[in-house]
C-alpha positions in Angstrom: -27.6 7.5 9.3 -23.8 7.4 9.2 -21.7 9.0 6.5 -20.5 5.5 5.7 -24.2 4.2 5.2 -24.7 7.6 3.4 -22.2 6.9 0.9 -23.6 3.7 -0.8 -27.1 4.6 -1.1 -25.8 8.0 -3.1 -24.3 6.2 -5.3 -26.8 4.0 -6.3 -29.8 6.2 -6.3 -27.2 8.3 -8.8 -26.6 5.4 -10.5 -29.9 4.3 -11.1 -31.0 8.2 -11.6 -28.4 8.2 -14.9 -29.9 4.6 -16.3 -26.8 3.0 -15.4 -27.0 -0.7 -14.6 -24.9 -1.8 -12.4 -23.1 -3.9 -14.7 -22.3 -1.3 -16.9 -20.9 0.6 -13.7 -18.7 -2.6 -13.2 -17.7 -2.2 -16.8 -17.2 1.5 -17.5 -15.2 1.6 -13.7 -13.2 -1.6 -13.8 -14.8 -2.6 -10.6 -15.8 -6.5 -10.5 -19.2 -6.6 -10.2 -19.1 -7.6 -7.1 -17.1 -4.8 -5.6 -20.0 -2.2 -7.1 -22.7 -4.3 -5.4 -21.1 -4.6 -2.0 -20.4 -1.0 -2.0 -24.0 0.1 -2.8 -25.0 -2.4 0.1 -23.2 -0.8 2.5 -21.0 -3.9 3.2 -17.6 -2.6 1.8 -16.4 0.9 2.1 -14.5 2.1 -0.8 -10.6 3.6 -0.7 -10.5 6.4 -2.5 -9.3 5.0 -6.1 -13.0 3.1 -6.7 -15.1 6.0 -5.4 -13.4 8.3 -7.6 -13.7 6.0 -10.3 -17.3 5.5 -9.3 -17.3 9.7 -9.3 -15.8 9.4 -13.1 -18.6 7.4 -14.3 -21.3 9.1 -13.1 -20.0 12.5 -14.0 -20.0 14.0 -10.3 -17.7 15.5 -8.2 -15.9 12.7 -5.3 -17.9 15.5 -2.8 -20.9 14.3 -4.3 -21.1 11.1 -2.1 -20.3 13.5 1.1 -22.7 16.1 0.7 -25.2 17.1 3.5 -26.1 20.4 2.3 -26.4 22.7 -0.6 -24.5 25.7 1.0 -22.9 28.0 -2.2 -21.5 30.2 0.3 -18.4 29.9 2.4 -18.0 27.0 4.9 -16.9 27.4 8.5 -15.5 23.8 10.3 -15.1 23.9 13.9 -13.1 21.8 15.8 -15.2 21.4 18.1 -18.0 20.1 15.9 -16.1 17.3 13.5 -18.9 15.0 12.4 -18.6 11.8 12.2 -15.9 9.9 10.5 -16.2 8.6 7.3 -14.0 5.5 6.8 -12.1 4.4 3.3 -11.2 1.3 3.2 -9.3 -0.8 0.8 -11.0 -4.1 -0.3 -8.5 -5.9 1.9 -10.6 -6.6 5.1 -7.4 -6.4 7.4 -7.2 -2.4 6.4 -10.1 -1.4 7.3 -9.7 0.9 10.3 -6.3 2.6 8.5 -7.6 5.7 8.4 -10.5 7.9 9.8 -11.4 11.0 8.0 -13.3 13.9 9.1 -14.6 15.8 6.2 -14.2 19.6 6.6 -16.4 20.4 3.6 -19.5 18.3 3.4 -22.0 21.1 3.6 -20.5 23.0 0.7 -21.8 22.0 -2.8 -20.0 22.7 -6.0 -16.6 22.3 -4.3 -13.6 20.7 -6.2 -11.5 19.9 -3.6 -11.9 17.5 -0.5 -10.5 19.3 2.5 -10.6 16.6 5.5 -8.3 16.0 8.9 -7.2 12.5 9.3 -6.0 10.4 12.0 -4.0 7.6 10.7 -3.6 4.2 13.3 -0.4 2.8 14.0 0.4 0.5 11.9 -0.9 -3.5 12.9 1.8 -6.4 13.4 1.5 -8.2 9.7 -0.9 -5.7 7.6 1.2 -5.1 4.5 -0.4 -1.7 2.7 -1.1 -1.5 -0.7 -0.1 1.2 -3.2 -3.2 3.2 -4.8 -3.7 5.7 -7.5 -6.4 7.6 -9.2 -6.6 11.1 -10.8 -5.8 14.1 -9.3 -3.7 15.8 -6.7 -2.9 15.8 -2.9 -2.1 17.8 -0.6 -0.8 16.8 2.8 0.1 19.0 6.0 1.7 16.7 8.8 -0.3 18.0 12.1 1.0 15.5 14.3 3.1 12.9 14.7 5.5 11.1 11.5 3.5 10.0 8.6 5.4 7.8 6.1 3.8 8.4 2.1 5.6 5.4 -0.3 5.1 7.3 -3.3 6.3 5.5 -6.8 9.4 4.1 -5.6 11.0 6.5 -3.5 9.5 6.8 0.5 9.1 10.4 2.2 9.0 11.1 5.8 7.4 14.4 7.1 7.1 15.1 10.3 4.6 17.6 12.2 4.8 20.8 10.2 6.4 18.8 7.1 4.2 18.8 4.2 3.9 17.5 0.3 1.9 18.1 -2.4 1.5 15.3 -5.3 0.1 13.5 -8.6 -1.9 11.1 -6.8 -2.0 9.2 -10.5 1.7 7.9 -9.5 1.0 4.8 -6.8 1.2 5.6 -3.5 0.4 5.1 0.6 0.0 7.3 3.3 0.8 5.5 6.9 2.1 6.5 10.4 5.8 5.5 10.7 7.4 4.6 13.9 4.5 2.3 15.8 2.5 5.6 16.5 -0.9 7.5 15.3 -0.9 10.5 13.0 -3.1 13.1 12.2 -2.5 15.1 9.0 -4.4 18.0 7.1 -5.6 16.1 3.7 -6.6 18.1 0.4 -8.0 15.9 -2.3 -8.7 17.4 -5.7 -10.1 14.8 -8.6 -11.0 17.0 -11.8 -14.8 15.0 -13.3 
């Protein structure tokens, strides 16, 4: 089963493990209902903001929905072995394929932070972005190409080598500039 197809059955067999209806998870996230039972389905694939208000609710780390294993000791990723992406999507339908991540901690459990490479599509003819936020911080380590991160009001460029480190509660986008792919070095940290 894919990562992607991972992710919404986690969250509702966690969901349904904590006697959380799921229109109390709509509530208590500020999710429509709707939105909570298409990503439990499998038919939408959450950005970051919802899962980690998803995460918040249930009390569990974002890595929770990522986990394969139960490993307490150290983690070795090689690049040679990425798994398969896992996809975050915005509940726009047109930005669906922005962004494929390869997680580069999903057999360690207990972790705090979400260490993952990401190759970020050129940007498509007419697909506006839309600004984000959630809790926590980000780390990001430009590894090729220009990436362009719209941050509050004010727009960073970083080329390869560039990197910057944020509040992630402050709105913001992470995109290839120029017409071209990118491929960055992403660390997420969300506190519970």
């Amino acid at each position: 089963m894919s990562p992607n197809k991972l992710i919404g059955n986690r969250i509702k067999s966690l969901r349904e493990s904590k006697f959380i209806s799921p229109e109390e998870m709509s509530e208590r996230s500020g999710l429509s209902m709707d939105q909570v039972t298409r990503i439990e389905e499998n038919k939408d694939l959450p950005s970051l903001a919802p899962l980690i208000k998803i995460a918040r609710v249930l009390g569990v780390r974002l890595g929770t929905f990522l986990d394969d294993q139960d490993s307490l000791g150290p983690v070795v990723s090689r690049k040679t072995n990425y798994r398969e992406t896992v996809s975050f999507s915005t509940d726009q339908s047109s930005s669906r394929t922005h962004m494929d991540y390869y997680s580069l901690s999903a057999d360690k459990s207990g972790r705090h932070m979400e260490p993952f490479i990401i190759r970020i599509n050129p940007k498509e003819e007419g697909v506006d972005f839309i600004l984000s936020s959630h809790e926590g911080e980000e780390f990001i380590f430009c590894l090729e190409g220009i990436i362009e991160i719209s941050y509050g009001n004010d727009v960073y460029i970083l080329e390869e080598g560039d990197s910057i480190y944020y509040d992630s509660i402050v709105a913001h986008h992470v995109h290839a500039a120029n017409g071209d792919g990118a491929k960055i070095l992403a660390v997420v940290y969300t506190p519970i």
